[in-house]
C-alpha positions in Angstrom: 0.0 0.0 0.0 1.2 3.3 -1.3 2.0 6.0 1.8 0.1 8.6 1.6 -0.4 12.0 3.7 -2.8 13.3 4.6 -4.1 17.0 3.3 -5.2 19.3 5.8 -7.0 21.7 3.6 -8.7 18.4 2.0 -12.2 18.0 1.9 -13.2 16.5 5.0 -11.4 19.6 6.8 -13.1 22.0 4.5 -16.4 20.3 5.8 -15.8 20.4 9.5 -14.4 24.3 8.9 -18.2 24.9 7.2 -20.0 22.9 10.3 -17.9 25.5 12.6 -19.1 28.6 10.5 -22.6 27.7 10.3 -22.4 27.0 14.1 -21.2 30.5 14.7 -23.6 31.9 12.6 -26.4 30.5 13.5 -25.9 30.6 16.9 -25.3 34.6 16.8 -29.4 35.3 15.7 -31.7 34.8 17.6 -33.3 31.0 18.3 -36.1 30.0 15.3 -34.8 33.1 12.8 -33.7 32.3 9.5 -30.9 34.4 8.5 -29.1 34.4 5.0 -25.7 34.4 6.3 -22.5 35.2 5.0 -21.2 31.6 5.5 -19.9 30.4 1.5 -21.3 27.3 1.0 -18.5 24.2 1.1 -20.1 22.5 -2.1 -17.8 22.4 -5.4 -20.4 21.1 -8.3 -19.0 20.5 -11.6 -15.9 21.4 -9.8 -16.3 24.8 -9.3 -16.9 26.4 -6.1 -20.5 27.1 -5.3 -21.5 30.8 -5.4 -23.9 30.4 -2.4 -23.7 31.5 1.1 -25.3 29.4 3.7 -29.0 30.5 5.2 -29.1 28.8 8.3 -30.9 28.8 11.8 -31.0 27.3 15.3 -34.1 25.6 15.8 -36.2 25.8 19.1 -35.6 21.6 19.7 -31.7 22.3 19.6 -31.1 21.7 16.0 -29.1 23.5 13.7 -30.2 23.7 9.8 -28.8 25.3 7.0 -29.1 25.4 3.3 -27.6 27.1 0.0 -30.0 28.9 -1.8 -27.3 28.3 -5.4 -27.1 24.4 -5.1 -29.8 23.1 -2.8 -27.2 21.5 -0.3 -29.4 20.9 3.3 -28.4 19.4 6.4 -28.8 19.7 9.8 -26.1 19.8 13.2 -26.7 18.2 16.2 -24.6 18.2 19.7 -22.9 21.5 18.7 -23.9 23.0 22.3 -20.2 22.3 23.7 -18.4 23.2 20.5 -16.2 26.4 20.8 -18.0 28.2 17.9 -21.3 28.5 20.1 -21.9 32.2 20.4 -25.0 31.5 21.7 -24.0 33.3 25.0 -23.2 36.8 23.4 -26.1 37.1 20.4 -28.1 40.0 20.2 -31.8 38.7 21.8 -32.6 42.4 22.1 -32.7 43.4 18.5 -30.5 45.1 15.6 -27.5 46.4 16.8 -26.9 49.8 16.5 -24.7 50.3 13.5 -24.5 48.3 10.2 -21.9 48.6 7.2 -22.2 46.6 3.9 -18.6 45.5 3.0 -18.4 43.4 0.0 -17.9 39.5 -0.2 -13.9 39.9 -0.4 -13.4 42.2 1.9 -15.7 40.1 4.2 -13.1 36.9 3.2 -10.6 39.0 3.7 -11.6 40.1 7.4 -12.5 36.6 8.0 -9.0 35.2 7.2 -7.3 37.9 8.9 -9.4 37.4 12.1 -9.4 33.8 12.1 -7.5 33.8 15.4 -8.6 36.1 17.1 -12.5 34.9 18.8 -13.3 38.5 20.5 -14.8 39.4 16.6 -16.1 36.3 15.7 -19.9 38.0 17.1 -19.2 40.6 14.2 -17.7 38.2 11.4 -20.0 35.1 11.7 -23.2 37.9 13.0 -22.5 39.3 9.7 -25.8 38.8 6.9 -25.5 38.4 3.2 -27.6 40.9 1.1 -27.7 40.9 -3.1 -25.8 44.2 -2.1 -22.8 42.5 -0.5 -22.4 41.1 3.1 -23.5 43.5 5.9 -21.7 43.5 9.5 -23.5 44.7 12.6 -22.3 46.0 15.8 -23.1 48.4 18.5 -20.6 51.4 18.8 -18.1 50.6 21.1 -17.6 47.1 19.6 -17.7 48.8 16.2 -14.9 51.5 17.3 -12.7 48.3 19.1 -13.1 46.1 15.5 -12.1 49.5 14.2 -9.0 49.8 16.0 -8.1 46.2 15.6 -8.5 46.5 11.6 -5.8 49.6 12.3 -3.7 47.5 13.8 -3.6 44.5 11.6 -3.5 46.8 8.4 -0.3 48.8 9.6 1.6 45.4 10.1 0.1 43.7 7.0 2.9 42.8 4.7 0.8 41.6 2.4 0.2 44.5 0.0 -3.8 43.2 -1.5 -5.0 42.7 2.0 -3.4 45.8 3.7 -5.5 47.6 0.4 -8.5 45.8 1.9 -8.6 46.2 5.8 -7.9 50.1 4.7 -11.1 49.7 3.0 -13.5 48.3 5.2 -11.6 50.7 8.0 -12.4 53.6 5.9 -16.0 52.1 5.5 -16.3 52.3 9.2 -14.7 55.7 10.0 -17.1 57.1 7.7 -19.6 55.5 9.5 -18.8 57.0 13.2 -18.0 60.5 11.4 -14.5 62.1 12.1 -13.6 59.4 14.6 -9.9 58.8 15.1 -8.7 55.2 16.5 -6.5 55.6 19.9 
């Protein structure tokens, strides 16, 4: 028998990385809410990747579901309670937020990859809603001002020159958005 590695960016991690996503997103709304999230679906038909991102929703009996509205893909998630991508404990119950910004699906997998390590955010990446408009982030001001800060700080030491462009971007995006306001 031939010896073979493993790939770590093969397609059953690509699947469990998808589970985790629609766990954090579904688990930021409110319980019962459908919410067109900005989740990319994992699928590849034909090959390609699939256009879609995940709707998905925490039902009232515990379950997860999610679908892509581009390929049809379904499923359901059970015994994610325990799982570290439960934000369950810091959704909004109360309502919107009070700001929202539309960033576009780049910038949005852009701030994902860039964030990836850092959970404090993940309320504002995985909360985040897909629109025909482009993907919309939510927040309430203070958390808005410390993503803001964060973005600043990952953008000045970003050696990469596309995704420094980008984090200036979506910072700009939400500077406009508070006004004049400066980052400490």
């Amino acid at each position: 028998m031939p010896n073979r590695k493993r790939d770590p960016s093969g397609p059953a991690c690509g699947m469990a990385e998808y589970i985790d996503e629609v766990i954090a997103a579904a688990t930021s709304t409110p319980t019962g809410q459908w919410k067109h999230s900005a989740v990319r679906c994992f699928r590849r038909p034909g090959h390609r990747k699939c256009p879609g991102r995940a709707r998905v929703r925490e039902r009232d009996d515990g379950y997860i579901e999610w679908e892509c509205p581009s390929c049809d893909a379904t499923g359901t998630i059970q015994g994610w309670e325990k799982s570290f991508y439960n934000l369950s404990e810091i959704r909004e119950e109360s309502g919107q937020p009070g700001f929202e910004i539309a960033i576009t699906e780049q910038e949005y997998d852009e701030l994902k990859k860039c964030l990836y390590m850092e959970p404090e955010w993940d309320g504002i990446i995985f909360g985040a809603t897909w629109t025909p408009d482009g993907i919309v982030l939510r927040a309430g001001a203070e958390d808005f001002k410390d993503f803001a800060e964060c973005l600043a700080s990952h953008a000045s030491s970003e050696r990469n020159k596309r995704r420094r462009y980008i984090l200036k971007r979506v910072l700009d995006g939400i500077e406009e958005l508070f006004g004049e306001w400066e980052p400490n």
